[in-house]
C-alpha positions in Angstrom: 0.0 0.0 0.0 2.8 2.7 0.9 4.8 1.3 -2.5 1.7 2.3 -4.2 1.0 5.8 -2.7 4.3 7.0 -3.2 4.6 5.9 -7.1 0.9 7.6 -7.4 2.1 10.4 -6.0 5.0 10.3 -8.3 2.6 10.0 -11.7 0.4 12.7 -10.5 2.4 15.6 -9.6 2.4 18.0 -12.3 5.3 18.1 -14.6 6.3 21.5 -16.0 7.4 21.2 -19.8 9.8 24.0 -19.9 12.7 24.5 -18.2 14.1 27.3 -16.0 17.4 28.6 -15.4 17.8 29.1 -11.7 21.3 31.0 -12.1 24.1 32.4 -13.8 27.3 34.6 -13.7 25.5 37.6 -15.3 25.6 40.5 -13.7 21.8 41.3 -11.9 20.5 44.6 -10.9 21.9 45.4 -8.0 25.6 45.2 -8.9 26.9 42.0 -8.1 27.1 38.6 -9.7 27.3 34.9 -8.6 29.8 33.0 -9.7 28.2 29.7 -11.4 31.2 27.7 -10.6 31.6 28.7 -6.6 27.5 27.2 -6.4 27.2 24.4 -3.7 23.8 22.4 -4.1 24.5 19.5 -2.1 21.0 20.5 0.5 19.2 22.1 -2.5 19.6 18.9 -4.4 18.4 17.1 -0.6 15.3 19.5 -0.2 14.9 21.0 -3.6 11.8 23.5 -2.6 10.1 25.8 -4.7 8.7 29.0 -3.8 7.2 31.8 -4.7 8.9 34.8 -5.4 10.4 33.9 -2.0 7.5 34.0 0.5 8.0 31.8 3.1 5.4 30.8 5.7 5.9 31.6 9.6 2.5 30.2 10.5 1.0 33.3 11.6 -1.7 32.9 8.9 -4.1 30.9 7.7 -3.4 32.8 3.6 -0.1 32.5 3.6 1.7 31.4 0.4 2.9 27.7 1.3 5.5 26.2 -1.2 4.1 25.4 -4.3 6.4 22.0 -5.6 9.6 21.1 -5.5 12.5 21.4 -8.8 13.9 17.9 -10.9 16.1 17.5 -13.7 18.7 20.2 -11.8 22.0 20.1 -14.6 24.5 22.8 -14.8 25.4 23.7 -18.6 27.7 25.9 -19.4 27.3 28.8 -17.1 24.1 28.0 -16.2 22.0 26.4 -13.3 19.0 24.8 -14.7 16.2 22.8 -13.1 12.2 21.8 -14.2 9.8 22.5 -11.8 7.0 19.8 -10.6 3.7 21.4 -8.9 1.7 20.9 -6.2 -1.6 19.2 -7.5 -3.6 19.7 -4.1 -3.0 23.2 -3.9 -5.2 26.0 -5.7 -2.6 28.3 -6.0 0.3 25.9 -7.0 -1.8 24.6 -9.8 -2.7 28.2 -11.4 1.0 29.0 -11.1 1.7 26.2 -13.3 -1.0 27.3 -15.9 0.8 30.3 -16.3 4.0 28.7 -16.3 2.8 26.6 -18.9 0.8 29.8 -20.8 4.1 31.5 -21.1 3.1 34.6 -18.9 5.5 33.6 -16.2 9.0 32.8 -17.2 11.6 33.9 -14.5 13.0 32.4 -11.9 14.7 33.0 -8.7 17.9 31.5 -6.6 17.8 32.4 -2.7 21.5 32.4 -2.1 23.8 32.6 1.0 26.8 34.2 0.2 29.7 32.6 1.9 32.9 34.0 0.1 33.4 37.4 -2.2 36.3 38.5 -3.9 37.3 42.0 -5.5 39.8 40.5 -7.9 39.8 42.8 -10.4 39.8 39.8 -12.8 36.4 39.2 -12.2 35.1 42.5 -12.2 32.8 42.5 -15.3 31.3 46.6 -16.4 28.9 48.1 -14.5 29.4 45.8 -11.5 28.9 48.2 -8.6 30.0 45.5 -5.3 32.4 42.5 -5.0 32.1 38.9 -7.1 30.5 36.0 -4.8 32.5 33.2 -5.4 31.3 31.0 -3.1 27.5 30.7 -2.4 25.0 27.7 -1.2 21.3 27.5 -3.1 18.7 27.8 -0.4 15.6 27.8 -2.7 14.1 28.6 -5.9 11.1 30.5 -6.5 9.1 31.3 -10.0 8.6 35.2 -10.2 7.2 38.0 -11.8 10.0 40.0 -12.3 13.5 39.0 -12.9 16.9 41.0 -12.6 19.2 39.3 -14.2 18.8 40.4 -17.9 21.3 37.0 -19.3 19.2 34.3 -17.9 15.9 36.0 -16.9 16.6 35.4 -13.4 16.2 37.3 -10.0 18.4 36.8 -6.8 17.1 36.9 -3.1 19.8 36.4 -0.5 19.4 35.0 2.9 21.9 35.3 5.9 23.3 32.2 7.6 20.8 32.0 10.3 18.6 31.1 7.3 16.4 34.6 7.4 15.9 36.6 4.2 18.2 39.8 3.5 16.5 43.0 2.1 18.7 43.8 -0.4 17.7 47.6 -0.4 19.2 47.8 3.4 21.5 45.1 4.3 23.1 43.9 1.0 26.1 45.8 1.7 26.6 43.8 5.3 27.0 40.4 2.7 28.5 41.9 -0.3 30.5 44.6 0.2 30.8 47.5 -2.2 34.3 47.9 -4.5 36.8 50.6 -2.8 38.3 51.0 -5.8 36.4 50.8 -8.8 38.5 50.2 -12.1 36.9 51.2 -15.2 38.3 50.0 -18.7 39.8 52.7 -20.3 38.7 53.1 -23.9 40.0 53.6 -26.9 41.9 57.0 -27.6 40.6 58.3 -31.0 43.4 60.2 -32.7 43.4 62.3 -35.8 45.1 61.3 -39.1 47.8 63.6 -38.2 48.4 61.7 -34.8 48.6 58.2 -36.2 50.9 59.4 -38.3 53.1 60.6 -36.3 53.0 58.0 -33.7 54.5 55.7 -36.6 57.3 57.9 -37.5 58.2 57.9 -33.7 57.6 54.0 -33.8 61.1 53.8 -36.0 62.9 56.2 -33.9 62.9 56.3 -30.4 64.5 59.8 -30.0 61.4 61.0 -32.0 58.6 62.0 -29.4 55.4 64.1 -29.3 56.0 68.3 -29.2 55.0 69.5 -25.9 51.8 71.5 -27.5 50.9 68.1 -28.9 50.9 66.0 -25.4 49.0 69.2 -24.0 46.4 68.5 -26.8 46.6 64.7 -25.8 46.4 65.3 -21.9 43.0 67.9 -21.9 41.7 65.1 -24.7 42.3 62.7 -22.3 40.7 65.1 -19.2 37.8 65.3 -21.2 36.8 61.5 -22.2 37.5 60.8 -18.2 34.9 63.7 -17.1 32.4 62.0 -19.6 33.0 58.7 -18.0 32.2 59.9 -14.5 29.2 61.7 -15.3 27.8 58.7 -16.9 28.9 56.5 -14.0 27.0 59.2 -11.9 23.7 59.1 -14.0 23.4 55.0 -13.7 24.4 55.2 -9.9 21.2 57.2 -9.6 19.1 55.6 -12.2 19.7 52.4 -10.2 19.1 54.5 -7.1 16.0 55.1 -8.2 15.0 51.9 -9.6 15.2 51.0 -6.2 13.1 53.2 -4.7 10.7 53.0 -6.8 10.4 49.0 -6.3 10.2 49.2 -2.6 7.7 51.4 -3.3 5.4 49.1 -5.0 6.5 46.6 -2.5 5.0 48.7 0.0 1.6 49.4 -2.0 0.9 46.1 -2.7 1.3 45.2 1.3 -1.7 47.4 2.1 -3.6 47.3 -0.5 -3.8 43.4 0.0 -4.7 44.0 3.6 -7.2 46.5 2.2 -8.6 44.1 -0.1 -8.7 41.3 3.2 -10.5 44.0 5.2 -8.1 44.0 7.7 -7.6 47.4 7.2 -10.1 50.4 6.3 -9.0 52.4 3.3 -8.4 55.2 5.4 -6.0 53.3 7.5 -4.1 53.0 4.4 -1.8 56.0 5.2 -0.6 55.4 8.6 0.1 51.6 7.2 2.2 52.9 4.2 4.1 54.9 6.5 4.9 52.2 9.0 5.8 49.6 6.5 8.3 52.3 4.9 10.1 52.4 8.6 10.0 48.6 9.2 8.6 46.2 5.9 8.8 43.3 8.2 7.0 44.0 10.7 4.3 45.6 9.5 3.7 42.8 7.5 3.8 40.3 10.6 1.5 42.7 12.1 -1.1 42.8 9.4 -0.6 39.0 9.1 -2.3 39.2 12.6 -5.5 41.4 11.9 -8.5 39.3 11.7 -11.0 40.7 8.4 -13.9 42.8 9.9 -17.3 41.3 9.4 -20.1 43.7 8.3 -23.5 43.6 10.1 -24.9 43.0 6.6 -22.9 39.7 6.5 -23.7 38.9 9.8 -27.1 38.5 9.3 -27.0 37.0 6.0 -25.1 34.2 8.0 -28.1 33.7 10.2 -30.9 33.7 7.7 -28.8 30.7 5.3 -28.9 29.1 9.3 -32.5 29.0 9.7 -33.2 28.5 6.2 -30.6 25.0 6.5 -32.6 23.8 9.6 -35.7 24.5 8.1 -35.0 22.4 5.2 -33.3 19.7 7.5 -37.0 19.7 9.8 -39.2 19.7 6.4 -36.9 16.6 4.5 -38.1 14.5 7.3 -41.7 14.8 6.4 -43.7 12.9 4.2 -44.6 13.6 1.2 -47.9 13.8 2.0 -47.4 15.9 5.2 -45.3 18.3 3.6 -48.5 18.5 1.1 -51.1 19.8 3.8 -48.6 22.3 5.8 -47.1 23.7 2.1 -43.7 22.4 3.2 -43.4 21.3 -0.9 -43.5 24.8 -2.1 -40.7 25.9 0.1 -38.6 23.1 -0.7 -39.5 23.6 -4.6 -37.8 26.7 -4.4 -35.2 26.4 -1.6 -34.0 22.3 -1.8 -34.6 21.4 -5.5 -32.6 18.1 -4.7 -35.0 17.3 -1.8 -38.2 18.0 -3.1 -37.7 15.6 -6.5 -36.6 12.8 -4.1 -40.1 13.4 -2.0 -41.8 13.3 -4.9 -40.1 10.1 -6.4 -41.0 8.8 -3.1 -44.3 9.5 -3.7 -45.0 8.5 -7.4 -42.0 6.0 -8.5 -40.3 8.7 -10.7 -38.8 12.2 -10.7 -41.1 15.1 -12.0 -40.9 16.0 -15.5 -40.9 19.9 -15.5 -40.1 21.8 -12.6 
């Protein structure tokens, strides 16, 4: 018997047919890259949970988002960490997941790393790389997502420190991955005029030739210039980035109340002080709200008391006769309240169902 549950089991569970790369050595939005080759996946490949986009359950609620399956198939090719995810067949939410999955409108994935080792070799400094290389980094969990921030393999990143709580990347990122001291741009190519080349390959076929002084000043403020440029553009994508930031913490932040808004936890006009207070601490507000039981409406309170009375009613009348229920009008009421009980009186009574009703 327990052979055959577990190989049912096995046959049942949803299959995805696409495959999802969990992570690469591409560089994601916020400045850093994991090194494919430092991955360890001995306990992901143990307990290969899937999630999603990271929202683990503290059992404070009844509607919180419980893992939805588990990842097969995990290979590594190339620079790549790829896995196919199986779904959760007895839960609602897992299953409409997979639909999508399977629709093509969600495609991304996302590793939940702990860093253990960085490095600010410059050798593995790629451009635009803002904080230090992880080298060495252990998969927690995967989790389909919405939105993905690594542009290579469509993939996010959520971190989580060695006590095995999730990092906010906007706040403590810096604690795990630190930010390069010294951050070496390539330099790029110096354009010169036809004049210049030409003189650089007369002085290639004598050394005592060399530049005049007024042409090395040229060369120097030429130089001055194409290093200014690259600073201000260094200084627009610091803020852009800044920014992108921002302004995804604050949809973080709207989509918190608004869901507690839409629970009825929380009145609209609460929705202010709650905005505020998750901006100051995400966390717990969120545990907070997790808390708040939905008001019930007088209007719903006594709608739950009339579908009482009219159940017992029904229960006291299906015990009748059909003959009884005949004299004291109880087949009217049932006619039009308890469809399914009044055709089984009325078989009962005359060996058949009724034709019209």
């Amino acid at each position: 018997m327990y052979v055959f549950f577990v190989l049912q089991f096995c046959i049942t569970m949803p299959k995805s047919s696409k495959r999802f790369t969990i992570s690469d050595s591409g560089l994601n939005a916020q400045g850093f890259r994991m090194l494919t080759e430092g991955a360890i996946l001995d306990d992901f490949r143990l307990n290969p949970v899937m999630l999603f986009n990271h929202q683990r359950p503290d059992g404070n609620s009844k509607d919180q988002i419980l893992p939805i399956g588990y990842w097969e198939d995990l290979e590594i090719e190339g620079d790549k960490i790829t896995g196919v995810p199986f779904f959760d067949d007895e839960d609602r939410f897992a299953m409409s997941i997979y639909s999508k999955v399977e629709n093509g409108v969600l495609r991304m994935c996302s590793a939940g790393a702990e860093p253990k080792e960085t490095s600010s070799d410059p050798s593995l400094i790629i451009a635009g790389q803002t904080k230090e290389t992880v080298t060495k980094w252990v998969l927690k969990e995967a989790s389909i997502c919405d939105i993905g921030a690594n542009p290579n393999s469509l993939a996010f990143v959520a971190l989580y420190s060695q006590a095995g709580s999730s990092i906010q990347l906007s706040a403590n990122l810096s604690n795990q991955i630190p930010e390069l001291k010294h951050l070496t741009m390539p330099k790029p190519p110096i354009q010169l005029s036809d004049e210049e080349l030409e003189k650089q390959k007369l002085n290639a076929g004598d050394p005592a030739k060399s530049l005049s002084d007024e042409d090395k000043d040229a060369l120097i403020l030429k130089l001055q210039s194409e290093i200014e440029t690259m600073k201000e553009e260094l200084r627009l994508a610091s803020e852009q980035l800044r920014l992108s930031e921002e302004e995804k913490e604050t949809e973080k932040v709207e989509n918190l109340v608004n869901k507690a808004i839409g629970l009825k936890q929380i009145t609209l006009s609460q929705k202010p002080y709650f905005v505020k207070l998750a901006r100051q601490d995400y966390d717990a507000t969120s545990k907070l709200l997790s808390t708040m039981k939905a008001a019930v409406t007088i209007k719903e309170t006594l709608s739950d008391i009339a579908k009482d009375h009219e159940d017992s009613k029904i229960l006291e009348l299906s015990k009748k006769s059909y003959d009884e229920l005949f004299k004291n009008g109880g087949l009217a009421y049932l006619k039009l309240h308890a469809e399914d009980v009044y055709k089984e009186k009325y078989k009962s009574k005359f060996g058949q169902y009724p034709k019209n009703i």
